[in-house]
N, C-alpha and C positions, 0 to 999 in steps of 0.2 A: 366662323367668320366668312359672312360673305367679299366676293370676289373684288367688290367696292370697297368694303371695309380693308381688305389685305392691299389694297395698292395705295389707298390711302396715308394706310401707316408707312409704307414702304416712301411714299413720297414725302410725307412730312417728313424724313431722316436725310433725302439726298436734293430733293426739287426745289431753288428758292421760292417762298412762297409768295410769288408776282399777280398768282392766281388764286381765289375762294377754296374752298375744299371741293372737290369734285361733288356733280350729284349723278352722276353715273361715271359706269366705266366700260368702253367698248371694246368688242376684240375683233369684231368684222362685221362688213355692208356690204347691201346688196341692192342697187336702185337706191330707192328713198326709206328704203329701212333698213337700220343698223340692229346690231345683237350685242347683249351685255356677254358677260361672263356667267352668268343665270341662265342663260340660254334664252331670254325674254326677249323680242322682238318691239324694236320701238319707233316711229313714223318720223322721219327725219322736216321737220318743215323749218328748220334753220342752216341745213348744209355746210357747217362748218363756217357760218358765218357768210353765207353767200359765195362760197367754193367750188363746191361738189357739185357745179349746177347740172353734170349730165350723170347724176347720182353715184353713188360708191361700188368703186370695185366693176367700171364700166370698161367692155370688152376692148375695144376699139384703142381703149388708153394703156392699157393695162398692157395689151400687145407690144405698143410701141415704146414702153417703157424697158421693158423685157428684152426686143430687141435693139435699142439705142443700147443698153448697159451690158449686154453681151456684143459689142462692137466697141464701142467708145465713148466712153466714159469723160474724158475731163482733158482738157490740153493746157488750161489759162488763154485770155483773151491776148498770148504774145502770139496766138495764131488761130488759123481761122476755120472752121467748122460748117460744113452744109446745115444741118440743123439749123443754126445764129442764124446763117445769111438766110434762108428759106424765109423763117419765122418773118424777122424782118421785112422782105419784101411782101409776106403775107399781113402783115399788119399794114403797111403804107396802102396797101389794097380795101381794106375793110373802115379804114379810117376814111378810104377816100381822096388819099393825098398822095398824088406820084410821086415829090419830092421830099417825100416824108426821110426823117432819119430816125434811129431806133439807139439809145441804150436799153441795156438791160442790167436788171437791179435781181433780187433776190426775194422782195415784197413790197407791198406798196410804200408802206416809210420808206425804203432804202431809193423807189424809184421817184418819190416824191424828192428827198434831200438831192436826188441829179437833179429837179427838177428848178428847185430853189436856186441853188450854184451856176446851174443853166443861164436860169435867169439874173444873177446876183453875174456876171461874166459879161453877159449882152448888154447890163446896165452901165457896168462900167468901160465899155467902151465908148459909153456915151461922155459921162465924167464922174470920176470916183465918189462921189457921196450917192451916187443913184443905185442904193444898194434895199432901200424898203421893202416891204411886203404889205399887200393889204390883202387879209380874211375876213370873213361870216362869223360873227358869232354861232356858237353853237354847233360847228364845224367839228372834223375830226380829221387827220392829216397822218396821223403816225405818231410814235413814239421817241424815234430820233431827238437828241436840243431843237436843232431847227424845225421839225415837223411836227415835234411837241407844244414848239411856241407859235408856229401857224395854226395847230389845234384852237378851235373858238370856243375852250373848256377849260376855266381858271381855276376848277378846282382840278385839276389835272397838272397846272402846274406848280399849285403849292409846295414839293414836292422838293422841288428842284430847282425854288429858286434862288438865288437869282435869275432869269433869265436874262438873252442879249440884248432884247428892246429894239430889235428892227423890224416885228409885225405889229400893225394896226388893223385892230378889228374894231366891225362896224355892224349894226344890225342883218339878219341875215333878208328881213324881207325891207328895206328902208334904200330905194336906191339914191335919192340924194345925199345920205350919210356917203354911198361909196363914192359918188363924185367927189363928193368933197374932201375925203381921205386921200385918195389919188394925188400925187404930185409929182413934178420935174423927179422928185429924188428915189418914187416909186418904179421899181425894176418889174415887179408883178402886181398882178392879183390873181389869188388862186382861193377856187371855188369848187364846192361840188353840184351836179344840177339837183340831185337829190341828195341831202344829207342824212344820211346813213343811222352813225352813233349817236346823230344827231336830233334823233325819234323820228326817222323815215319823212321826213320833210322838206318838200320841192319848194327850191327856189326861185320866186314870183322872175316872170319873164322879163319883169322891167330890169330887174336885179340883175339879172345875165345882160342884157342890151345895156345896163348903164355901165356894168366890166368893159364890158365890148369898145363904147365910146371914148372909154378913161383911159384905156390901155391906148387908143390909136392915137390918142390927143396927147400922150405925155408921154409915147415911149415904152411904152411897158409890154410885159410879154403875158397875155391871160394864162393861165394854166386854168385846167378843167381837171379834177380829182377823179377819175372815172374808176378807182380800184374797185368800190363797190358795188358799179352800178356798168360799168362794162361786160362786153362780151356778153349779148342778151338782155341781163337782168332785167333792165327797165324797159325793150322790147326790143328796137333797133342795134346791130352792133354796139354804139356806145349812144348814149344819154345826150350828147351835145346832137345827135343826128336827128332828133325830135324838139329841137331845142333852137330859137333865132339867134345863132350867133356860131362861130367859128372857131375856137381856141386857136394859139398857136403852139400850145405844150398839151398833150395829154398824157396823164401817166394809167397805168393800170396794174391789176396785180389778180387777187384770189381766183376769178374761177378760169384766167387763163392756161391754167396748165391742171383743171381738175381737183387741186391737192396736192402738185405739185412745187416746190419754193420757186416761184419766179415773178417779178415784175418788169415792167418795164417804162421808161420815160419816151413817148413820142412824139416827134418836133414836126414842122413845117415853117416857110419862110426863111427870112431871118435867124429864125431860132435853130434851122440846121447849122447854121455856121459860128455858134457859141462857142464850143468845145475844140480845144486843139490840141493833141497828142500830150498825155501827163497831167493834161488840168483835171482828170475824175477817172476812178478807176474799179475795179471789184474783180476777185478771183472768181468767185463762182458765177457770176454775171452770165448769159446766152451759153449755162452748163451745156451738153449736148443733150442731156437724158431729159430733162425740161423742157428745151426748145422741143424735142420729140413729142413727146406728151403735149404741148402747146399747139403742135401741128395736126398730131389726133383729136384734140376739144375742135379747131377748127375744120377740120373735114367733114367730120362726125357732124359738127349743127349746119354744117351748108349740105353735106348728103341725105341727111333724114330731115330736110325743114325744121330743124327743131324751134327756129323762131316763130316760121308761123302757129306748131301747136303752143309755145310759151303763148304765144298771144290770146288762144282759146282757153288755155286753162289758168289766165288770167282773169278774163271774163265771167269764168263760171266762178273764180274763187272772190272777185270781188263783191260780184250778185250774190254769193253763201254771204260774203259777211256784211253787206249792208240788209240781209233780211236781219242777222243778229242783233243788229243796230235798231231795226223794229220790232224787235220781239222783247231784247235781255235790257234791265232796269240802267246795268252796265256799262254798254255799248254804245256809244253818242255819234263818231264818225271811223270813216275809211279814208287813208290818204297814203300817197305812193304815188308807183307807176309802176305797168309791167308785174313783176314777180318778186317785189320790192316792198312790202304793203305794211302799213301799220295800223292796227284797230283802235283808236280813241277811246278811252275811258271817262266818264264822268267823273270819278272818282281814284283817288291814287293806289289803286289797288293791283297795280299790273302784275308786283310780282309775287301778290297771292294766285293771280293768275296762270300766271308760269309755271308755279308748283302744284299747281289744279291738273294742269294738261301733263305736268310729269310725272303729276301722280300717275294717269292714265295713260303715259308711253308716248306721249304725242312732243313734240322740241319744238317750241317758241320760246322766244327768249322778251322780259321785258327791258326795250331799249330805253325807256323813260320809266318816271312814277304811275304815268297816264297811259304810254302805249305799249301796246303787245307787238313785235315785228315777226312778219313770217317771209319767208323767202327759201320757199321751197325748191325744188331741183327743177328747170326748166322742162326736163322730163317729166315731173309728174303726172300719174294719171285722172282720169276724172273720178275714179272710185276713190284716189287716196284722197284728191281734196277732198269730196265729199265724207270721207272718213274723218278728216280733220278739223272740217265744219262744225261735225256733229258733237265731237270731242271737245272744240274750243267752249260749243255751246253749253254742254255740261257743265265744264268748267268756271264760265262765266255764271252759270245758276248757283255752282254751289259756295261762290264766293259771295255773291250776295247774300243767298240765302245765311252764311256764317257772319256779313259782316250786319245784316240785320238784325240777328240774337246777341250780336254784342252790345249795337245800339240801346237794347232793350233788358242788357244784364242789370 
């Protein structure tokens, strides 16, 4: 029995099954390649989901994880920590905003739900029924009731419903649907600039400036979703900084602390003075060993430029797959931003795709019917993209080529 198959069985007995069956099973990374249990080596271009973004098992992190956890470990937020406080004024820095304030959550849903409550707190200072939400279709928010039902994916919440019924969604590229959803009774709108789960898809600028407008004309507070698209990905520290408009909530989460559990909700304005002692809370929230690892992802991409090589081996990986686009029967377009990128399929074959490239050790993941998403380590190098190129392209031949003998069975 291989190593997949044993943990397999192993999990089917104790893991709820929240998750498909595994199609691998790793036991350690190095950069942008991980190793099975096989000992097989295989090309990370999904990072744990947009996580890992300065690849696995990175020095720098690893250090400071090591020694935060041989010092101190955990106290609860009834007291206070150099780590928390650092990280924090390290974020009001990078965001841009002096008077920034910081909770911290445990992942993006958890920093998302402060984020809604935030907002659902500021609204009703104004007067109690200003308690709405307005999302994107096609949106992804988290798993939480509340971040489930900001989710702009109704078969997501089959599941579970009833739901509360205090978000309205609206098309995600349609910005007079969002004016008009906007009202006296709307506390938010929350958005992502690129959506993620959402088949790697930016949201038209007019759609950000019409938040922008609806929020300032009726009270509301924007939130900007920046879990998956912060800290690099899409190029600049976060996606609203390439972006015409402001938030005044931003949350974030995956590749702030490498792979380590942390997110956070970050305010400006108004929106710092939401919260007051008892109204939101979390044990594990600004852990120390997190915040640490948080401050090593940030040293680490402001010491070695990592933004501006992410921006280089964006370019070379977007030019790899719009020649794929001119070459494979497949391939129709490229959209993203940054290290963010999704490849267009003609055809709903993405997650023949998927199993193309894993056949061959390469990790893309299809986030729709039609798209392939890659979002590789912002480290990558130029041999690996072009390694991954060359593999996508494989992949994409031999799924035409299979799905044209079926045409033809």
């Amino acid at each position: 029995m291989s190593h997949l198959d044993d943990l397999q069985v192993r999990a089917d007995s104790r893991i709820m099954t929240t998750y498909p069956p595994g199609k691998a099973a790793f036991v350690r990374g190095q950069g942008t390649v991980l190793f099975d249990g096989d000992g097989n080596a295989w090309l990370d271009f999904l990072c744990g989901l947009a996580v890992t973004s300065l690849g696995h098992a990175h020095p720098a992190v690893t250090e400071a994880v090591a020694r935060q956890a041989g010092t101190l470990v955990h106290t609860s937020n009834l007291y206070l920590t150099e780590p928390a406080i650092e990280l924090g004024e390290r974020l009001a820095r990078i965001c841009g905003w002096e008077e920034a304030n910081v909770f911290f959550a445990q992942c993006g849903a958890t920093a998302n739900e402060a984020a809604i409550k935030l907002a659902r707190k500021h609204g009703k200072r104004q007067h109690d029924d200003k308690v709405r939400v307005v999302a994107l279709e096609g949106s992804f928010h988290g798993r939480t009731l509340a971040t489930l039902e900001a989710t702009g994916q109704p078969a997501k919440h089959v599941p579970f419903a009833p739901l509360a019924g205090f978000v309205d969604h609206v098309p995600y590229d349609d910005p007079a649907a969002l004016l008009g959803a906007v009202t006296d009774d709307t506390c938010a709108v929350i958005l992502e600039i690129v959506q993620g789960e959402g088949g790697v898809r930016p949201v038209p600028d007019e759609v950000l400036l019409a938040a922008r407008e609806a929020c300032d004309v009726h009270g509301a507070l924007l939130i900007v979703d920046e879990v998956q698209t912060g800290i690099g990905r899409t190029g600049p520290w976060f996606a609203f900084q390439d972006a015409p408009i402001e938030p005044d909530v931003v949350t974030v989460a995956k590749a702030l602390a490498n792979g380590m559990p942390i997110g956070a909700c970050i305010a400006r304005g108004p929106a710092t003075k939401g919260f007051e002692p008892g109204d939101h809370a979390t044990t594990f929230g600004g852990n120390p060993v997190t915040c640490a690892a948080a401050l090593a992802v940030l040293d680490t991409i402001e010491r070695d430029g990592v933004l501006q090589t992410a921006a280089t081996r964006s370019q070379r990986l977007v030019a790899g797959l719009q020649d794929l686009v001119a070459t494979s029967e497949l391939a129709t377009g490229v959209r993203g931003k940054g290290l963010l990128l999704g490849l267009e399929l003609g055809t709903p074959v993405a997650p023949e795709v998927e199993a193309a490239c894993r056949d061959a050790r390469l990790l893309v993941n299809a986030v729709g019917p039609d798209v392939i998403r890659l979002a590789p380590p912002l480290s990558v190098s130029r041999q690996e993209v072009d390694q991954a190129l060359t593999t996508l392209g494989e992949a994409l031949r031999t799924v035409a080529a299979t799905s044209t003998s079926l045409e033809h069975a």
